[in-house]
Every structure is written in structure tokens, then in C-alpha cells.
N, C-alpha and C positions, 0 to 999 in steps of 0.2 A: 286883355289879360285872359288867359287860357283856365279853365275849370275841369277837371278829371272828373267822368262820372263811369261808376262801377255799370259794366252791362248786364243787360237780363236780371237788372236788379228784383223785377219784381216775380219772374218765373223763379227764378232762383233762391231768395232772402225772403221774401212774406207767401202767406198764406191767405186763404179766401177772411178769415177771422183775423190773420193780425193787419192786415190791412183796413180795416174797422179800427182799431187801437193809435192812438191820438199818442199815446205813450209806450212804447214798451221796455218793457223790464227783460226779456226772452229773446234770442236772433237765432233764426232758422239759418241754415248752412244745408250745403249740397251735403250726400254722403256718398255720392260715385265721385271718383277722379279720370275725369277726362287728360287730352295728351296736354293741354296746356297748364296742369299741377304737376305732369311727369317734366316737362323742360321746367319748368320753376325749379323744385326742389331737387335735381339734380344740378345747378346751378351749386358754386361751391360757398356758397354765401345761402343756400335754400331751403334749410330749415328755418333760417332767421328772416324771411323775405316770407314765407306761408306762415309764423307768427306773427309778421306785421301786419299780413292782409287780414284775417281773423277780427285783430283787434281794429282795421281800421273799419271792418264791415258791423263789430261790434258799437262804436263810436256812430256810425252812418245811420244804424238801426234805432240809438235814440231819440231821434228828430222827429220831429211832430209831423203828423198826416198832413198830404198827403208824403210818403218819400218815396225818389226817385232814382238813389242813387247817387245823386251827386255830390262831391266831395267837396260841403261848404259849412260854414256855420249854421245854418239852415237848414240845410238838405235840400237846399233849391239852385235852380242855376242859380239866380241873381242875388244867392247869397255872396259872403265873403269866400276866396277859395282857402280850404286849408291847406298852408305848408306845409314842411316836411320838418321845421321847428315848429311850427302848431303841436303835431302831430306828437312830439317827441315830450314836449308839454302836457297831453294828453295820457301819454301813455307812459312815458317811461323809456320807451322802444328809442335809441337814437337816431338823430334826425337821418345820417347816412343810409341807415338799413330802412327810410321808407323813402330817400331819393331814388336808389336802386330801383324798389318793388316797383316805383311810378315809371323807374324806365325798362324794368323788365316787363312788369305786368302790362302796359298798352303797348311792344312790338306784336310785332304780324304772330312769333312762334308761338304765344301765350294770349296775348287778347282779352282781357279780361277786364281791361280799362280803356276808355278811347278819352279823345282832349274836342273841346266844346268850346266856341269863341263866349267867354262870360258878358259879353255885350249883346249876344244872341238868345234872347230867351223863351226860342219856341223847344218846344220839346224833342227832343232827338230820340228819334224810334228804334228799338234794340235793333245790332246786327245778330246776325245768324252765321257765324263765320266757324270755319272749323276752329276747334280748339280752345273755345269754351267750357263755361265748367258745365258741367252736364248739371242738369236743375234736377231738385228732388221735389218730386210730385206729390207733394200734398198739402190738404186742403184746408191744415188747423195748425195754430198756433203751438206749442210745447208748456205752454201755460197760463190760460186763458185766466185766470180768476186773477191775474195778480196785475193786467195791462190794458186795465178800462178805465186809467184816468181821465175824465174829457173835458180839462183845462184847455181854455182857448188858446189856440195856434200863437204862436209867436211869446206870450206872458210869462211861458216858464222854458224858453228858448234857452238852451245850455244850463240850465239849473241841473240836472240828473249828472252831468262831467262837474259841474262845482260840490253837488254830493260828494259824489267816489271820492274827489281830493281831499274836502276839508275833514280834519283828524277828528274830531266831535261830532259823532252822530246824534241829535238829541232836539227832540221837538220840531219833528220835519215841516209842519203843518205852516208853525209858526214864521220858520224856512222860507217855506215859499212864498208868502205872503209877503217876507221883506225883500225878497226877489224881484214879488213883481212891482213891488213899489220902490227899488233901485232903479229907475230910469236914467241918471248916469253913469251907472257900471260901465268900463270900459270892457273890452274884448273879453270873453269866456278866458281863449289864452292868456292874456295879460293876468289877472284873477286867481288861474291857477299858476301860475311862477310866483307869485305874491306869496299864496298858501306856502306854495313850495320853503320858497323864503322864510318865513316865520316858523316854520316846522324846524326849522333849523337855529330859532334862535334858542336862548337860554328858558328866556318865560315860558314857552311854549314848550320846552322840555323838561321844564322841572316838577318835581311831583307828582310824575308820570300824568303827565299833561294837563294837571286838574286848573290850570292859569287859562287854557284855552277857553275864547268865549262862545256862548253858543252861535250856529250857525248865524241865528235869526239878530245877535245884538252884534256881530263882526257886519252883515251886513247895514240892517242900521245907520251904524258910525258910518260907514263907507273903510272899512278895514283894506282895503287895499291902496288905499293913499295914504301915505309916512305919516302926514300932518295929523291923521286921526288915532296911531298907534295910543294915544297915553288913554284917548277915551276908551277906546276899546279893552287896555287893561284895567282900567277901573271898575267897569260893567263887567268883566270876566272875574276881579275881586270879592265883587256885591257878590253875583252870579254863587258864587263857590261858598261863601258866607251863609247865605240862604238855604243851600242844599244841607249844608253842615248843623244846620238852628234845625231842620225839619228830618233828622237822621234820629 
């Protein structure tokens, strides 16, 4: 099975400081355009192909140290690779417009992506090939105070993409904690189409969403299997009860 990894990820995308950063909240981006962003987004499909690269370098950037670029649940080769329904799961962005970018962005005219046998898991050293994005040179983060989580590698793996999705921000702390004591959560993707799902039902949209439970008791239950939907509204019941006695 083949793994996409972004090149010159780390000349390009971190800094001497965010690559110290176990978490980031910030993703550095080139600011020159080299000729492989002029064949992209003269492509007639290429403003929607440089929106999906964005967000996928976006997605790539919150993976725990070390990252390399690679385009997996991890950020590592030997992670899972993501799809281009992953992807669309992730972002919103449809899966079509990031089949394309995968097969526009790794030809020879653009190059901005090459493919890696995911059974191979020695490291693959940047090329240097024309048409590249040209790297912005520098040596610091864009916002150092806010990306020095230093949770151990792997324990809050895809938690930051379960954040953005789930509609109740509230008690992050609490969050993570049932995160990491979710040991059989299934896939990030799986998780967020779930979210997805339930944003859309009735309970979840009534009362301007005051039925939604918090992060920390949807995980808990195990809120992405049917079987636990009734606990999960009960505990979102209490939940909403409690807040209302202490107003």
C-alpha cells in the first residue's frame, strides 16, 4: 500500500521552534510561489486543488512530533494512509477535489508530493527537484505561547480533528482525559462521520443544541456506537439540568 508524503516538509512547514512543539495550534506556509503553484492553480479545477492542499498541510501540522510529512493518521510512514474520503471527513473539502490535488500535486510539473511503499519505513530524504514550493526561511513559529503541549506522542493522537468536529466546546481538559482513556475508539475518520451524523439529528439540534453532551461524557459512553446513543442522552439531560440549578 502506497503513503503520500508532502516534500521539504520540514524546510518548508516548521520552524527551528515549532518543531520543538509536540502539538501545534499554528502551520507555517511558504509565502513565494514557485512555478509548481503557477501549473496547479492555472489547472481549471485550481483554486479548489491550492484549498485542499492548505487544509491538507493544515491537518498534517497537527500530528505529534516528530512530523514528517506524511500523509497518515500519525504523521508517520507506518501510520494509516489517509484517503481522499478520510480527507473529505476531515475537512469538508470533497473527496474528488483531493483525488485530483494527489494526482496533480505528485506529477513531475508540480512535485509537491511523491508516493512511498508504506511497508518501507526508512525515512525518505527530501528531493530538490525543480518546481517545488520555494521554502520561507524562517526560524520561529507564528505563535509560540499557544503550542507547547507536551502530552506524550501517540495518547492525544487525532484528538485536536475530534475537537474542530465536535459541536460543544466545553471542558477540554476533561476531553482529553476520556480520550485517552478511549482505548477502543475506532478510526479518527470513523468518529468524525459519527459526529457528523448526530449534528444532524433532531436531539442534537434542538434548543440550539443545548441536548448535546459534553465532549468528555459522549466519549465516556463510547458515543460513536448506536448501542450507547440513549446513555449518552441521558448524561447530556443530567449535564443540561445541572447547568440550569447553577445559573
Amino acid at each position: 500500500m502506497s503513503t503520500y508524503r508532502v516534500r521539504g516538509w520540514n524546510d518548508n512547514f516548521e520552524g527551528a521552534k515549532s518543531r520543538t512543539y509536540n502539538n501545534k495550534t499554528t502551520c507555517q506556509m511558504p509565502s513565494k510561489h514557485g512555478l509548481g503553484y503557477r501549473r496547479l492553480v492555472r489547472r481549471k479545477n485550481g483554486p479548489a486543488l491550492f484549498g485542499a492542499w492548505c487544509a491538507l498541510i493544515q491537518i498534517l501540522s497537527r500530528h505529534n512530533k516528530e512530523r514528517d510529512g506524511y500523509c497518515t493518521d500519525t504523521g508517520r510512514q507506518d501510520g494509516k494512509p489517509y484517503t481522499a474520503s478520510d480527507l473529505e471527513l476531515l475537512t469538508d473539502i470533497p473527496e474528488k477535489v483531493f483525488e485530483e490535488l494527489f494526482q496533480v500535486a505528485s506529477s513531475q510539473d508540480v512535485d509537491w508530493i511523491e508516493v512511498s511503499n508504506h511497508t518501507d519505513t526508512t525515512r525518505i530524504p527530501d528531493g530538490d527537484r525543480a518546481g517545488s514550493v520555494v521554502p520561507l526561511h524562517s526560524n520561529s513559529d507564528s505563535n509560540s505561547d499557544s503550542d507547547s503541549d507536551s502530552t506524550a506522542c501517540g495518547e492525544l493522537g487525532g484528538f485536536d480533528l475530534f475537537w474542530d468536529a465536535y459541536p460543544r466546546k466545553a471542558k477540554k481538559k476533561e476531553a482529553q482525559r476520556a480520550w485517552k482513556k478511549a482505548k477502543d475508539r475506532p478510526d479518527i475518520s470513523a468518529i468524525i462521520e459519527k459526529i457528523r451524523s448526530l449534528k444532524a439529528t433532531v436531539q442534537w439540534q434542538k434548543e440550539g443544541g443545548q441536548f448535546i453532551p459534553y465532549p468528555s461524557s459522549w466519549l465516556n459512553a463510547g458515543g460513536w456506537s448506536d448501542s450507547e446513543k440513549i446513555e449518552v442522552a441521558k448524561k447530556a439531560k443530567t449535564e443540561r439540568y445541572v447547568e440550569g440549578s447553577m445559573l
